[in-house]
Backbone of each chain as ProteinMPNN parsed JSONL, in Angstrom:
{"seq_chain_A": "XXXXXXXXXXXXXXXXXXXXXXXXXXXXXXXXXXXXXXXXXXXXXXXXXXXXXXXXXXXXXXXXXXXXXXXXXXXXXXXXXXXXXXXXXXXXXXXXXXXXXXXXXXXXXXXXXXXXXXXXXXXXXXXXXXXXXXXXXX", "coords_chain_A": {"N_chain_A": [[92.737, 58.155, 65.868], [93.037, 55.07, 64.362], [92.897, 53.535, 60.812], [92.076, 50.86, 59.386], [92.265, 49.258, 56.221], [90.814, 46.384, 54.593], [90.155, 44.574, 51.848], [88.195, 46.28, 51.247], [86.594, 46.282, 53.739], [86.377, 48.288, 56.902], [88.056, 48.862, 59.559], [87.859, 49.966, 62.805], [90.342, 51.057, 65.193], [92.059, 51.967, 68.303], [89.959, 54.188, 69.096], [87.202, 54.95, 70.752], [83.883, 54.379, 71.373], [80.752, 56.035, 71.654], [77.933, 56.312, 73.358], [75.032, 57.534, 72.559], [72.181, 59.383, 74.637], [69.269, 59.205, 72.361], [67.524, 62.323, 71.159], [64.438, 62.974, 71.367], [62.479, 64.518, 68.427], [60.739, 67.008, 69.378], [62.227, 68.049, 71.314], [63.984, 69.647, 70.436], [62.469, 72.044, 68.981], [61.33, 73.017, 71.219], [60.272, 75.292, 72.709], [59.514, 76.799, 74.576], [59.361, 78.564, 78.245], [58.053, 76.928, 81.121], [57.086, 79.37, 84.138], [55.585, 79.099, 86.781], [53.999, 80.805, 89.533], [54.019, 81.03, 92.892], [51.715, 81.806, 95.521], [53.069, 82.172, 97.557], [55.506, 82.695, 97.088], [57.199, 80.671, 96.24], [58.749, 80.531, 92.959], [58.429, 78.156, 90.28], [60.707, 77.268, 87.349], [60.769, 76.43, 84.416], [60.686, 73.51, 82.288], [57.659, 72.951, 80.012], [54.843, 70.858, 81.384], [52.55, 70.569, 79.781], [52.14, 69.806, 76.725], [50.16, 68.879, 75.14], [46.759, 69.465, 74.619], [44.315, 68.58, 76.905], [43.395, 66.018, 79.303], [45.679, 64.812, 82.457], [48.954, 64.101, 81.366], [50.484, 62.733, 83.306], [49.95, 59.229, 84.876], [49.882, 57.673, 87.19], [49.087, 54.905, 87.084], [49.315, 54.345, 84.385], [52.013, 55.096, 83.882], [55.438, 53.989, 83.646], [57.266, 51.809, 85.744], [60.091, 52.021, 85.26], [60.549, 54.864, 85.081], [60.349, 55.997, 87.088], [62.02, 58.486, 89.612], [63.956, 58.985, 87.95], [66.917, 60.409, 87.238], [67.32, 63.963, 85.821], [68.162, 63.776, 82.299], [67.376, 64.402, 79.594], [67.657, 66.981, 78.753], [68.451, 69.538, 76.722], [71.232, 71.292, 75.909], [70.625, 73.951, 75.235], [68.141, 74.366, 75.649], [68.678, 74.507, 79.205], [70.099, 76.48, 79.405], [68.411, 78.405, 78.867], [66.445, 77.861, 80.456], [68.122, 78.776, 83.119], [68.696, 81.128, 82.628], [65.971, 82.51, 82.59], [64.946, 81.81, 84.862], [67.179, 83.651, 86.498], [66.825, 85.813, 86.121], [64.025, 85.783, 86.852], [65.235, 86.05, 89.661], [66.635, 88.492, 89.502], [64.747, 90.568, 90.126], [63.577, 89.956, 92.481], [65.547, 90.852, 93.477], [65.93, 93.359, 93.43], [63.815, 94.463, 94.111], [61.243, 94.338, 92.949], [58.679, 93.738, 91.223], [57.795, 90.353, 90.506], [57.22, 89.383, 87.821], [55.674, 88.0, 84.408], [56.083, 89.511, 82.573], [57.929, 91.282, 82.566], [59.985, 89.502, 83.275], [60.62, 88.569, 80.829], [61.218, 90.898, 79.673], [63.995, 91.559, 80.987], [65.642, 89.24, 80.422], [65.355, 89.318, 77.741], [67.212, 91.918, 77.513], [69.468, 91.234, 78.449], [69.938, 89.427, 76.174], [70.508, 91.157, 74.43], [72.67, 92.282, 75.149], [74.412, 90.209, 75.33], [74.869, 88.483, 77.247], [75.738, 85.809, 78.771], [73.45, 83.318, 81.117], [75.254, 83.275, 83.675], [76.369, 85.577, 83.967], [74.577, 87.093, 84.44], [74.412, 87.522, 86.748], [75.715, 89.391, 87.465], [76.982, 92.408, 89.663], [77.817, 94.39, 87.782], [75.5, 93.745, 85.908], [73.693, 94.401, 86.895], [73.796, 97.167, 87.94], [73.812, 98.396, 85.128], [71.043, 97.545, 84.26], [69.779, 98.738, 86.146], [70.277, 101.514, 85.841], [69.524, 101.7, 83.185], [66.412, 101.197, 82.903], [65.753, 103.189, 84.66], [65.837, 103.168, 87.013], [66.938, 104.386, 89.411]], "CA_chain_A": [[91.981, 57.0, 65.375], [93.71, 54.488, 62.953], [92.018, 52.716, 59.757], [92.604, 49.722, 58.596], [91.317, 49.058, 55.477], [91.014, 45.8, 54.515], [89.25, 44.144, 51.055], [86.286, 46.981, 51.236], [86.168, 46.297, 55.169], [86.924, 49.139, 57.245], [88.065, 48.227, 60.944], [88.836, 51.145, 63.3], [90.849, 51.235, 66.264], [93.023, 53.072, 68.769], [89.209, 54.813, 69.695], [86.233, 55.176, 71.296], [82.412, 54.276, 70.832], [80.301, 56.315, 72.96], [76.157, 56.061, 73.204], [74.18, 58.74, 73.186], [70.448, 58.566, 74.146], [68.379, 60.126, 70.706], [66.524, 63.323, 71.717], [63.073, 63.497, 70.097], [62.708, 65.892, 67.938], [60.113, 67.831, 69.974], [62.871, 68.952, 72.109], [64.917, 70.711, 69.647], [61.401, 72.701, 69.026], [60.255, 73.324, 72.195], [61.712, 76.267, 73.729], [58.752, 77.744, 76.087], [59.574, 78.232, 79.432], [56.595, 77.334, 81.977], [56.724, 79.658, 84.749], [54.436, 78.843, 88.12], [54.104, 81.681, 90.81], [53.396, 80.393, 93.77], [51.653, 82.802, 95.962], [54.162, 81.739, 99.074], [57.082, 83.213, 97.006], [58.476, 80.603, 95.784], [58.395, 80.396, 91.513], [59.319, 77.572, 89.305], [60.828, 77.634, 86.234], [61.11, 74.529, 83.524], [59.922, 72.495, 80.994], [56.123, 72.738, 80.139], [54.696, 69.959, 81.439], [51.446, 70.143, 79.135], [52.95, 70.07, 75.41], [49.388, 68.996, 74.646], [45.607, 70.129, 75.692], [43.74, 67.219, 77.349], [43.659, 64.955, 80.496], [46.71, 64.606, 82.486], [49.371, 63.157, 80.997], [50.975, 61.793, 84.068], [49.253, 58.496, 85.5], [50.593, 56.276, 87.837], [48.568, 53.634, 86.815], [50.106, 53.773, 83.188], [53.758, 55.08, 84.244], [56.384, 52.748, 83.594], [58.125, 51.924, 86.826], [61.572, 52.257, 84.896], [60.539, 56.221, 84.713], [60.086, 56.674, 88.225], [63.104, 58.592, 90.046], [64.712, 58.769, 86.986], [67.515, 61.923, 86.919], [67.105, 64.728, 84.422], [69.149, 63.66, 80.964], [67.105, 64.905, 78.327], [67.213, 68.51, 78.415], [69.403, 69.659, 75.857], [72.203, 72.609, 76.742], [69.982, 75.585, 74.77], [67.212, 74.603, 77.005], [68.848, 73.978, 79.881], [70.511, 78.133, 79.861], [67.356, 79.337, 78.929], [65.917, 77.796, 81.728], [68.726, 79.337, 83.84], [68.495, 82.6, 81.945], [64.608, 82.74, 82.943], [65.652, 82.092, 86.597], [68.079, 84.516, 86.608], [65.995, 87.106, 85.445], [63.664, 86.371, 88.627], [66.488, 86.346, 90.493], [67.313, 90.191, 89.845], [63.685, 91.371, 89.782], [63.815, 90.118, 93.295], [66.71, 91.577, 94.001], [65.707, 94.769, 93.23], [62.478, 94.21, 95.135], [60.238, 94.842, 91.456], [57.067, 92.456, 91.424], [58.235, 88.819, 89.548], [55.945, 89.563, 86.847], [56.405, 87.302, 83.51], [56.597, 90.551, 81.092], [59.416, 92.014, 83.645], [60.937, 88.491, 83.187], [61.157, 88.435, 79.461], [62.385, 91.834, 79.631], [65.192, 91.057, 81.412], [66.36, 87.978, 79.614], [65.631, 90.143, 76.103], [67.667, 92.752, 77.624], [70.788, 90.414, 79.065], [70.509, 88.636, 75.355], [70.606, 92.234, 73.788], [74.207, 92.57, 75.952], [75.317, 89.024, 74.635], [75.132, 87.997, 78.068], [75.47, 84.409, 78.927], [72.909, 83.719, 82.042], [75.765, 82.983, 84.825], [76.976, 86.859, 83.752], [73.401, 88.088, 84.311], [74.129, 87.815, 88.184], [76.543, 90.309, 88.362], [77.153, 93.694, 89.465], [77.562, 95.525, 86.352], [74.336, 94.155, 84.691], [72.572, 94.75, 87.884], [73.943, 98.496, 87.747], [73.118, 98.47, 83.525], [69.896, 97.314, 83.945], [69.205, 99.898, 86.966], [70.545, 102.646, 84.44], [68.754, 101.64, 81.861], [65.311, 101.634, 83.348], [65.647, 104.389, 85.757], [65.217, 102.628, 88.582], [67.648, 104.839, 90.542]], "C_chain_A": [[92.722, 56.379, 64.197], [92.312, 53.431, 62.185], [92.676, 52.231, 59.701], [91.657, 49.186, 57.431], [91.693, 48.03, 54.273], [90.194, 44.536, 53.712], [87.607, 44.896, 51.118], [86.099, 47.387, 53.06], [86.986, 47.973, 55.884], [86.877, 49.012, 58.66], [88.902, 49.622, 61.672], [89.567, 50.684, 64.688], [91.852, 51.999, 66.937], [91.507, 54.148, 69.088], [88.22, 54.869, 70.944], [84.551, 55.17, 71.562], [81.711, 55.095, 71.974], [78.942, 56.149, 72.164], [75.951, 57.08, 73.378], [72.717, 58.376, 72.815], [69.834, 60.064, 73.385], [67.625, 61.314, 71.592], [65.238, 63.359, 70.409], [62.7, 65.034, 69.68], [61.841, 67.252, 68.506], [60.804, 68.827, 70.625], [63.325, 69.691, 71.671], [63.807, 71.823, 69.505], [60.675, 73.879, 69.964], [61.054, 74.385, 73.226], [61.154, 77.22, 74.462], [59.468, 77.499, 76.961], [58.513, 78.083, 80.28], [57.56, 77.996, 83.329], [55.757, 79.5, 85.561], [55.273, 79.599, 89.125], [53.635, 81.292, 91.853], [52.775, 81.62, 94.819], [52.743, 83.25, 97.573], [55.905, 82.011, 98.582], [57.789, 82.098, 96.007], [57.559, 80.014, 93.93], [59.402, 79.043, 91.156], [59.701, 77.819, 88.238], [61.152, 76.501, 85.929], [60.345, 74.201, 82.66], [58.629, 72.514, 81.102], [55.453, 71.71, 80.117], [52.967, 69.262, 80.651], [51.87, 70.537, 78.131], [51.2, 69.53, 75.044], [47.822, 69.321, 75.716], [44.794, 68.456, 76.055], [44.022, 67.139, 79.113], [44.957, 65.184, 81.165], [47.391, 63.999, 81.458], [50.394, 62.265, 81.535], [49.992, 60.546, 84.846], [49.674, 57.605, 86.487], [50.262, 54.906, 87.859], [49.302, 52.989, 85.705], [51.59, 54.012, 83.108], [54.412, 53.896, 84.454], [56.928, 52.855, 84.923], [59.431, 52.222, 86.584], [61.402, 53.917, 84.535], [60.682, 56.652, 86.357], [62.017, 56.871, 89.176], [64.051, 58.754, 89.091], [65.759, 60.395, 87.224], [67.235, 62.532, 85.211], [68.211, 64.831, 83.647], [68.794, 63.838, 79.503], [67.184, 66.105, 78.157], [68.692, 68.761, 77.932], [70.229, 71.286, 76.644], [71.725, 73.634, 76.335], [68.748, 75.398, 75.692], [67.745, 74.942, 78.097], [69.665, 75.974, 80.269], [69.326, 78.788, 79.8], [66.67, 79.324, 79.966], [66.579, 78.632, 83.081], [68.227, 80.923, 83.607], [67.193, 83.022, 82.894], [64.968, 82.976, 84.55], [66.074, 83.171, 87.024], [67.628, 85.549, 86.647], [64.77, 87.245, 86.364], [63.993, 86.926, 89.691], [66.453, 88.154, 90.822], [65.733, 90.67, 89.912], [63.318, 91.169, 91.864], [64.737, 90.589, 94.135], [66.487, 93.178, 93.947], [64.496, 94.98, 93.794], [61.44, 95.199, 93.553], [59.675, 93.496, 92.123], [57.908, 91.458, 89.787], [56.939, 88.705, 88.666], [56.395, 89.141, 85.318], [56.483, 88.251, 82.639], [57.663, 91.242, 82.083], [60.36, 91.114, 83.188], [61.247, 88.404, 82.002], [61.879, 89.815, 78.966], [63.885, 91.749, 80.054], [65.941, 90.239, 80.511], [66.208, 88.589, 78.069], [66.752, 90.937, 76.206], [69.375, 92.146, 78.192], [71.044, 89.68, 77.52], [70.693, 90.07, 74.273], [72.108, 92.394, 73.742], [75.176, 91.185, 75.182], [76.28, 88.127, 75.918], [74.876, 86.601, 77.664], [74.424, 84.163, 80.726], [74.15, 83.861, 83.252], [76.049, 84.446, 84.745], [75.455, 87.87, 84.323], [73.364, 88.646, 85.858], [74.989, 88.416, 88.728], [76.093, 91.387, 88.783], [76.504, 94.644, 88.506], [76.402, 94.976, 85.657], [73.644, 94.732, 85.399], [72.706, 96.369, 87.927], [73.293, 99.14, 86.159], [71.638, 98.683, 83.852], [68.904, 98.491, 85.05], [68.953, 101.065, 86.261], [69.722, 102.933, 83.482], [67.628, 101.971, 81.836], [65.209, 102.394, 84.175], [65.281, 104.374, 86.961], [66.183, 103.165, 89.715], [66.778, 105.96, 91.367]], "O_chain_A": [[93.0, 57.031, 63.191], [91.318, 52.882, 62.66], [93.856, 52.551, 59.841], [90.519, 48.763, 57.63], [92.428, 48.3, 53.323], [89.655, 43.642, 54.364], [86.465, 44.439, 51.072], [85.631, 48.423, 53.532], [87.935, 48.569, 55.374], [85.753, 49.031, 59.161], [89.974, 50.144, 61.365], [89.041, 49.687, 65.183], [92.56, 52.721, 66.235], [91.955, 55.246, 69.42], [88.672, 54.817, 72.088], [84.092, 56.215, 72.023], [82.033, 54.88, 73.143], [78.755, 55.951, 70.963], [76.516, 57.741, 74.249], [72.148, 57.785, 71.898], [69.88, 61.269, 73.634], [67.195, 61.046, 72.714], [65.178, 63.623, 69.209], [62.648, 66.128, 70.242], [62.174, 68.385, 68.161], [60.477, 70.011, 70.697], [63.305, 70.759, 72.282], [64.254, 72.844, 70.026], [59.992, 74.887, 69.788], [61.952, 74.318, 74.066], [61.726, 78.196, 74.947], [60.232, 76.535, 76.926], [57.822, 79.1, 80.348], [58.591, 77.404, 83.649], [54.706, 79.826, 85.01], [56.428, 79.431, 89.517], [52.418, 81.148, 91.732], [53.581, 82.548, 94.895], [52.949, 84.252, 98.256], [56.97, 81.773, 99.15], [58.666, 82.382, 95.192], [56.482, 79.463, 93.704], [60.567, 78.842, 91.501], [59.091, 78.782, 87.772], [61.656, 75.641, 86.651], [59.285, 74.762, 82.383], [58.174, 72.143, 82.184], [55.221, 71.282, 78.986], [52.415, 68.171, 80.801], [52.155, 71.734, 78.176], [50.973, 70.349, 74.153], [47.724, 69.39, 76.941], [44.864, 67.442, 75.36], [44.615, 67.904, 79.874], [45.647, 65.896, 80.435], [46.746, 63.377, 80.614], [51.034, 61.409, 80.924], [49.124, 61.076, 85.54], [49.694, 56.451, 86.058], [50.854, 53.98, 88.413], [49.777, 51.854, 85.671], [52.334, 53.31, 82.424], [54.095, 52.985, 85.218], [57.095, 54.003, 85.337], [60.08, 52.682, 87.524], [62.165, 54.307, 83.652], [61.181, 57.74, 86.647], [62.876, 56.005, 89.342], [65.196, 58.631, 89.526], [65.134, 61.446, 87.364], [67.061, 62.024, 84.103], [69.134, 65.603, 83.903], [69.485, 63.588, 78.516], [66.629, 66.441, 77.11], [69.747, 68.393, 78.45], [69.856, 72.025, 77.554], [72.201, 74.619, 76.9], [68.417, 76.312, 76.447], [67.324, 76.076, 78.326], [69.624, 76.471, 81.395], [69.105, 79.71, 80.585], [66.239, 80.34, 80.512], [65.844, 79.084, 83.959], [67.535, 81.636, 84.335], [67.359, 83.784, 83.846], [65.182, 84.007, 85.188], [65.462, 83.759, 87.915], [68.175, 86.371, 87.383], [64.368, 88.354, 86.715], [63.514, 87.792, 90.423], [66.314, 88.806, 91.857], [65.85, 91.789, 89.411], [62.881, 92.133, 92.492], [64.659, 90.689, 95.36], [67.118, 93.98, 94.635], [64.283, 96.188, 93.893], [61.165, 96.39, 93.404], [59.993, 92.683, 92.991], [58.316, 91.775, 88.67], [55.917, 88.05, 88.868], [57.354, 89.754, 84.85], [57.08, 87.863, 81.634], [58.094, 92.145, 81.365], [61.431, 91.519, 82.738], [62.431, 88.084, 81.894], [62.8, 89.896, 78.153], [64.809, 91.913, 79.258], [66.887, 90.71, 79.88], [67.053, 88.236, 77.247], [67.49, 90.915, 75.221], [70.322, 92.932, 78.218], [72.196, 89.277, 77.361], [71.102, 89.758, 73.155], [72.753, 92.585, 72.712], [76.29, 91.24, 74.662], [77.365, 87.547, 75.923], [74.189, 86.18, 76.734], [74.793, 84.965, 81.583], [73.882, 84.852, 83.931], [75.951, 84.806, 85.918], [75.425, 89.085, 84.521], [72.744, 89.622, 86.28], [75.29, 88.355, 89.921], [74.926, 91.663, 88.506], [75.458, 95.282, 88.386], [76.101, 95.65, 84.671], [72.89, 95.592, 84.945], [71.616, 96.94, 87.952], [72.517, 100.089, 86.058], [71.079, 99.775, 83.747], [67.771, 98.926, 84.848], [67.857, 101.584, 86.051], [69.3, 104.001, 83.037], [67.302, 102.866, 81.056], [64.093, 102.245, 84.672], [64.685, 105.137, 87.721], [66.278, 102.571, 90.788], [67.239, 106.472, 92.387]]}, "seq_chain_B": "XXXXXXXXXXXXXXXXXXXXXXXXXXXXXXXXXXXXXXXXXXXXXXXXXXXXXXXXXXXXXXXXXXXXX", "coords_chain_B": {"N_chain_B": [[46.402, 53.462, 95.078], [48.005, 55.706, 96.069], [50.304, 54.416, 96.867], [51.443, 54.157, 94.287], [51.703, 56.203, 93.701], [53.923, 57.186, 95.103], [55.659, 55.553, 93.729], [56.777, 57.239, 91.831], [56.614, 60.037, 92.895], [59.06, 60.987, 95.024], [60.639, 61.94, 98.144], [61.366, 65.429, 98.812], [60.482, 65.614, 95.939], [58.883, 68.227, 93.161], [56.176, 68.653, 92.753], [53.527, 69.921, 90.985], [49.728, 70.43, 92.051], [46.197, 70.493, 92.726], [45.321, 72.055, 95.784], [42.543, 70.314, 97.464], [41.494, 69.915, 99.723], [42.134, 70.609, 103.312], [42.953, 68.733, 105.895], [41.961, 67.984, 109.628], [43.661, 66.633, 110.619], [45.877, 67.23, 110.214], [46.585, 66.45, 107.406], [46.154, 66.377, 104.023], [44.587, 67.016, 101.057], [45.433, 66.191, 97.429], [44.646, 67.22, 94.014], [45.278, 66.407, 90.961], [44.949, 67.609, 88.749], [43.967, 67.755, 84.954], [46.581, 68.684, 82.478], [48.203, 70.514, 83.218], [49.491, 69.712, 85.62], [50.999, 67.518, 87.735], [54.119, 65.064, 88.33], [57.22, 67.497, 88.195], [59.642, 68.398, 86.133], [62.797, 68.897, 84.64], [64.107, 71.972, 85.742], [64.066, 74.824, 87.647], [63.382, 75.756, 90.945], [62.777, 78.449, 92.623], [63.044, 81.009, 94.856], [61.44, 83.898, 96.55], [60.509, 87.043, 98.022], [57.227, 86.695, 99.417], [55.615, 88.843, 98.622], [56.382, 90.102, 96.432], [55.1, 88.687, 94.219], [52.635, 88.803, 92.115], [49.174, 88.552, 93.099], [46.798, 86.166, 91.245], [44.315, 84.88, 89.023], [45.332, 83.004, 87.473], [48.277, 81.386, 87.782], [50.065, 80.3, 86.107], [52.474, 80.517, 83.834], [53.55, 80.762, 80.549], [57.408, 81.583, 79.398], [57.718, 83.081, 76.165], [58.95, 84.336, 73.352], [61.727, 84.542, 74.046], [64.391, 83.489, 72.743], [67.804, 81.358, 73.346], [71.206, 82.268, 73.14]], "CA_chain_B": [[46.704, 54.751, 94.468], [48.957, 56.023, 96.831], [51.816, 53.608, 96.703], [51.548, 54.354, 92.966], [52.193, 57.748, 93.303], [54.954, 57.382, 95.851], [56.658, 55.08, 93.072], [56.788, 58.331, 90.84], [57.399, 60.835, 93.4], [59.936, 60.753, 95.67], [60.79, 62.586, 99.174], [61.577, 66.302, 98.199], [60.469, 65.949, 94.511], [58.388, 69.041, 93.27], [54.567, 68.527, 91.842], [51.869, 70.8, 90.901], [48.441, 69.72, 92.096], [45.443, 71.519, 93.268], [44.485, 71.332, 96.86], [41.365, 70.04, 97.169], [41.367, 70.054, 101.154], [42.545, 70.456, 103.761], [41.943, 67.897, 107.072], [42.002, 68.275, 110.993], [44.829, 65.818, 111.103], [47.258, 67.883, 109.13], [46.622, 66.081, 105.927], [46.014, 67.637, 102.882], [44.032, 65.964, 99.626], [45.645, 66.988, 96.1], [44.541, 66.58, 92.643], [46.612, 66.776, 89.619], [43.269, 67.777, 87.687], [44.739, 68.868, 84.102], [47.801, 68.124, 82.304], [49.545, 71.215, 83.551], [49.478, 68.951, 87.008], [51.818, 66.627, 87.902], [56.049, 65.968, 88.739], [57.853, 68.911, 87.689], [61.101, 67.646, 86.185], [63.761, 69.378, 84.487], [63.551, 73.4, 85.819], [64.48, 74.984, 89.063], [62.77, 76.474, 92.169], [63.575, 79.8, 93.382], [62.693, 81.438, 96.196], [61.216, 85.401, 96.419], [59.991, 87.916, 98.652], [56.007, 86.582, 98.737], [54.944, 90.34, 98.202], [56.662, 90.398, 95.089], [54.379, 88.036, 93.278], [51.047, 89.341, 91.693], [47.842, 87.173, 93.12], [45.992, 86.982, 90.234], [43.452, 84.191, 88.274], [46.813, 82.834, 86.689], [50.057, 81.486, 87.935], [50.696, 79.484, 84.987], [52.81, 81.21, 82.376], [54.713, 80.161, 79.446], [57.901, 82.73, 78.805], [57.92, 82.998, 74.909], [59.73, 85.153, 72.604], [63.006, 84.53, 74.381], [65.552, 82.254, 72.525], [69.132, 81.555, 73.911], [72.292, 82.727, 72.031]], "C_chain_B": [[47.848, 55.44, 94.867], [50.431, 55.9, 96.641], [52.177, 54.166, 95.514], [51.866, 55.696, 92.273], [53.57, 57.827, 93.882], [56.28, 56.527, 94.959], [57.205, 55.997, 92.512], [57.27, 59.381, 91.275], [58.009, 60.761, 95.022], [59.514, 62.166, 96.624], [61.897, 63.83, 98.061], [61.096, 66.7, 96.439], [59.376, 67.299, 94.472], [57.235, 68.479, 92.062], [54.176, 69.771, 91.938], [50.945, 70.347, 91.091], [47.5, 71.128, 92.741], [45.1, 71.094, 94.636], [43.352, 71.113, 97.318], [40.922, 70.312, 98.459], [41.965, 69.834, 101.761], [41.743, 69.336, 105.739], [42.29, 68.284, 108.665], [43.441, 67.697, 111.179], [45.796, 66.453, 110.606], [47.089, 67.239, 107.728], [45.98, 66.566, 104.637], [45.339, 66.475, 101.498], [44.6, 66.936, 98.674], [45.516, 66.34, 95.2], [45.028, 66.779, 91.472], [45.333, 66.548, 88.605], [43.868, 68.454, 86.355], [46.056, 68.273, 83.543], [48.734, 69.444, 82.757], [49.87, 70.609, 85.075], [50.625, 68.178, 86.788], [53.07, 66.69, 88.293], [56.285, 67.133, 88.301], [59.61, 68.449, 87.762], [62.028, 69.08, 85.652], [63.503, 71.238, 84.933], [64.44, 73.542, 87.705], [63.49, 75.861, 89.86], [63.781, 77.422, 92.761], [62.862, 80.182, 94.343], [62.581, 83.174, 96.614], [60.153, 85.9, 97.314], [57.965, 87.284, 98.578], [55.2, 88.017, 98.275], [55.173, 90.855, 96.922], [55.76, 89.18, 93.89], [53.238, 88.63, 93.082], [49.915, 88.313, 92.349], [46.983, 87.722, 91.882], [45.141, 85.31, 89.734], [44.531, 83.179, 88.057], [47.815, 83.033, 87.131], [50.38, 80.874, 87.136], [51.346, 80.359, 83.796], [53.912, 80.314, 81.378], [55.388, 81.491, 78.695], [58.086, 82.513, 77.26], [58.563, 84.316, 74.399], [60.867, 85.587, 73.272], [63.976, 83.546, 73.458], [67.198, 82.714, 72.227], [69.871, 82.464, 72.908], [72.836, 81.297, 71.441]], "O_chain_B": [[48.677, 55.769, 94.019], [51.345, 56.689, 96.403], [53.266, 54.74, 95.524], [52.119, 56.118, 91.144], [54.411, 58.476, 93.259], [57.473, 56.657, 95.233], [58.425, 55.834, 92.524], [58.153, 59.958, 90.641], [57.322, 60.489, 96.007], [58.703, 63.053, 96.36], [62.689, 63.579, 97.152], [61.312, 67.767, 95.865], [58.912, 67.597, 95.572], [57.415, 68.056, 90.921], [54.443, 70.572, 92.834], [50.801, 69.451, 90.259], [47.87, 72.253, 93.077], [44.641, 69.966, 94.817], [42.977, 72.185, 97.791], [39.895, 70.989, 98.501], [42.724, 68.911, 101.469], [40.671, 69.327, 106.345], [43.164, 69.151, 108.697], [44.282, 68.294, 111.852], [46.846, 65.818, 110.707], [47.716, 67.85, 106.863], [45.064, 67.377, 104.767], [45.737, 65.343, 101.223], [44.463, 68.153, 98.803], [45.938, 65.188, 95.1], [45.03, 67.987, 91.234], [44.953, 65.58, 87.947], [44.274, 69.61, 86.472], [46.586, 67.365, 84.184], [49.955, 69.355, 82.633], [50.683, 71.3, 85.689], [51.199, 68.186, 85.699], [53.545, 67.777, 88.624], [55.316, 67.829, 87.999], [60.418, 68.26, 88.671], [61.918, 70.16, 86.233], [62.585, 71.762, 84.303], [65.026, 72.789, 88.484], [62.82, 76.687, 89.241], [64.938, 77.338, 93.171], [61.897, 79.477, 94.641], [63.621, 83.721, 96.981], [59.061, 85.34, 97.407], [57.432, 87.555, 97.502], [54.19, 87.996, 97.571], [54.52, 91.726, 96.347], [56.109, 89.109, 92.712], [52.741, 89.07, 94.118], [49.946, 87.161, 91.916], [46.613, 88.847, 91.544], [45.663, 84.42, 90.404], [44.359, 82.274, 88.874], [48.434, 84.096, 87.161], [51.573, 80.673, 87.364], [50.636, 80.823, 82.904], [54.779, 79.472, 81.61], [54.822, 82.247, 77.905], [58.782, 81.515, 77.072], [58.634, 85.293, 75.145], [61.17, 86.779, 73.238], [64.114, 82.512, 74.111], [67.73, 83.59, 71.545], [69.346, 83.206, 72.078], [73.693, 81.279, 70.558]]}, "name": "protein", "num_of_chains": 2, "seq": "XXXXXXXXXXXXXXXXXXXXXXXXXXXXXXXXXXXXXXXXXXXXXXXXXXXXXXXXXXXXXXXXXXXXXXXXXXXXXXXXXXXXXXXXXXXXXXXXXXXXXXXXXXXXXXXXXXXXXXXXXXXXXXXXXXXXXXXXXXXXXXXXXXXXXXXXXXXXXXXXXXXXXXXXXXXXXXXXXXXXXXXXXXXXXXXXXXXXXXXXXXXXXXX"}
């Protein structure tokens, strides 16, 4: 990046401007994971879609049409592993044929951030052998 | 009403609603009664054994006392 600096003024070039869209500060905050079991197997994991108690707070009456279809670009990168993490940590509980039970699941993901795992590491082998070890599930 | 939902959610997207009924024709009524209702955006769907889930009062959880590295 060069300056030019010119009576007070300061003119850059030789860079780059990029945009970034603001995250409200809620997000930095908000670091539940909702879990939904479905009884048909299959679980979600993600963002809690009631941050307050009340009414819906989706409407389609009052939804902006510029929201609808929109891709997901707010979720910041510490959410966005934890959310994996959480996953992940279903992942092996089905893998090991244990019941997907949300105190199993925070064990796991306590026990992979104990290791100084990162989640993509959680789906190996060796934790899956660790974590057998560990709890005596042989 | 309808249309107005179909602006919002799309083919494949994933909601929560309750089903309210079901009809002869195959069609299904759901109500997004609640704010834990509705799309379901940023998160992923997995896919597990159905025997490995608990039936219980409560599929809604929120994991807490996890945070990343």
């Amino acid at each position: 990046m060069n300056c030019n600096c010119v009576g007070g003024e300061v003119s850059l070039s030789s860079s780059q401007l990029m945009f970034c869209a603001p995250f409200p500060k809620d997000d930095y905050g908000c670091m539940d994971i909702e879990v939904i079991f479905g009884c048909n197997g299959l679980v979600w994991v993600g963002l809690p879609t009631r941050k307050a108690s009340g009414p819906s707070t989706f409407h389609p009456d009052t939804a902006p049409e510029s929201a609808a279809h929109k891709p997901c670009s707010r979720v910041i990168r510490t959410v966005r592993k934890l959310i994996c993490r959480v996953a992940n940590a279903a992942r092996i509980l089905a893998a090991l044929s244990l019941s997907v039970d949300p105190q199993y699941i925070v064990d796991v993901c306590q026990h992979s951030i104990s290791l100084g795992l990162q989640p993509k590491e959680m789906l190996t082998t060796g934790f899956l052998k660790h974590f057998v070890r560990e709890y005596g599930l042989t | 009403m309808l249309l107005k939902y179909l602006c919002h959610v799309g083919d494949r997207d994933i909601i929560s609603a309750e089903v309210q009924g079901c009809f002869s024709d195959g069609s299904v009524a759901l109500h997004t009664r609640g704010s834990a209702y509705g799309p379901k955006l940023h998160g992923q769907r997995i896919q597990v054994l159905p025997a490995l889930v608990k039936r219980g009062k409560q599929h809604f959880f929120d994991v807490k006392g996890v945070s990343e590295l």
